[in-house]
Structure formats: C-alpha cells, structure tokens
C-alpha positions as CSV (number, residue, x, y, z in Angstrom):
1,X,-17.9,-22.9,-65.2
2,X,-16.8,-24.9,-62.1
3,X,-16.3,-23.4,-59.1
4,X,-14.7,-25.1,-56.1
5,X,-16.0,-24.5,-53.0
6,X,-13.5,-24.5,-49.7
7,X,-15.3,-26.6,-46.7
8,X,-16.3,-23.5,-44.6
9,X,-18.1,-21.8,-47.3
10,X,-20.2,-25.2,-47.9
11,X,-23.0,-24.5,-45.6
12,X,-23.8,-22.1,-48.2
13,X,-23.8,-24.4,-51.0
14,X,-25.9,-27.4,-48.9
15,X,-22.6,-29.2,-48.3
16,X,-21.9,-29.4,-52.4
17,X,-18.1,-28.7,-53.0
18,X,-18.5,-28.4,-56.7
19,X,-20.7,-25.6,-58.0
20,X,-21.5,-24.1,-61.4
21,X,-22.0,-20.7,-62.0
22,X,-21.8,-18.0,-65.3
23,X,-19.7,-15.2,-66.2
24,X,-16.7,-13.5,-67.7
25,X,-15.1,-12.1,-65.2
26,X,-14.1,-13.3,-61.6
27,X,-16.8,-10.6,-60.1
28,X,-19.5,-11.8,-62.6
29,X,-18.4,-15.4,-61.4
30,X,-19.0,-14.7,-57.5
31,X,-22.3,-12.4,-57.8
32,X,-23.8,-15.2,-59.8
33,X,-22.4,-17.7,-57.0
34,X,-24.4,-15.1,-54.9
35,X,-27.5,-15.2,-56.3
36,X,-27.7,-19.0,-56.3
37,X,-26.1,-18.9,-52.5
38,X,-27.1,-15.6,-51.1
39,X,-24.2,-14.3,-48.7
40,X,-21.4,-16.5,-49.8
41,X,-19.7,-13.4,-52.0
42,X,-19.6,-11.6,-48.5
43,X,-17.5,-14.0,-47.1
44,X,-15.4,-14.0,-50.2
45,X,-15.0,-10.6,-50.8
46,X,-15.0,-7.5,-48.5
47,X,-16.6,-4.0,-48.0
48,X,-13.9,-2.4,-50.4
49,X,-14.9,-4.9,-53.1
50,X,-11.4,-6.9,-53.1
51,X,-10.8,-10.6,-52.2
52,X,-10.6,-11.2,-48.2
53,X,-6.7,-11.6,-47.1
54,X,-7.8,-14.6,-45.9
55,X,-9.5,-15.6,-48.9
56,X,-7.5,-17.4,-52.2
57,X,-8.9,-17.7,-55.8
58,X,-6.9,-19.8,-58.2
59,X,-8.5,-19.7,-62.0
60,X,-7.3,-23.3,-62.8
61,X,-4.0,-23.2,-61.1
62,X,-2.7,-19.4,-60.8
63,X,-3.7,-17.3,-58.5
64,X,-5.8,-14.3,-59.0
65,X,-6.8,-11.3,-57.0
66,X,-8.1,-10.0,-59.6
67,X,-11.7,-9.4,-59.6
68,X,-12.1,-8.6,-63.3
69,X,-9.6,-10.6,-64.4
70,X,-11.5,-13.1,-67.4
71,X,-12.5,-16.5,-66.5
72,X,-12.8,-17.1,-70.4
73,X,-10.0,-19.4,-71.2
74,X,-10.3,-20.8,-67.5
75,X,-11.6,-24.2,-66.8
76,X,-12.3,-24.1,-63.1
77,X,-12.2,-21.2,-60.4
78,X,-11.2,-22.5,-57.1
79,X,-11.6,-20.8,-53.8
80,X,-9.5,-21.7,-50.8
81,X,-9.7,-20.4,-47.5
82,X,-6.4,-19.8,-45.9
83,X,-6.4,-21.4,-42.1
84,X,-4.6,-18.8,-39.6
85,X,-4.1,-19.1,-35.6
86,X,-0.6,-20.4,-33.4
C-alpha cells in the first residue's frame, strides 16, 4: 500500500515522501516500513507500543490510533507529524 511519509521522518526514507509497504494491519504496515527504513517505527510509535501523541495516522482520510486496526479496504496510510512549541 502507499504510505505517506511526513517531512521529518524523510531522512529515513532517502528524502522519498511516498513509500510502499505490505500488510493487514496498521502494525504490520509500520514494522514492514521498518525493515525497509530501520528506526522509522520508533519515531512513530513508542515504548508502550501505541502511536506517539505527537504522531497522526490517517488510513485514507480518518484517523486511526489503532494499531491493528485493517488497512484492507484502505488505499493509502498517511502519517503526519503534529508541530508543537509557542
């Protein structure tokens, strides 16, 4: 499936802001993002195994938090990166 990539995570992905990757769930989604980009899934997700707070992942254009949730009837994931500061 597609997979968006948000501009910080890009150095990951050699500056490519559309990747592919397989699966059925979200989770299968970002550990094969992992394996073709080793330690992006780390700045996705944290220690507890559940999206980043400042992390956003739509499946076309609702958002999930869901980790299993199924990517089967989804035609692109897209991951944002929320900007914080004052």
């Amino acid at each position: 499936m597609k997979v968006r990539i948000p501009t910080p995570l890009r150095s990951y992905t050699a500056g490519a802001a559309n990747v592919m990757a397989d699966g059925s769930t979200v989770r299968e989604v970002l550990a094969d993002l992992d394996r073709q980009y080793p330690g992006i899934r780390f700045r996705m997700v944290d220690e507890q195994d559940r999206v980043r707070q400042h992390m956003v992942v739509f499946l076309d254009e609702h958002r999930c938090r869901d980790l299993d949730a199924s990517v089967a009837t989804v035609g692109e994931l897209v991951i944002m990166q929320a900007l914080s500061g004052g």
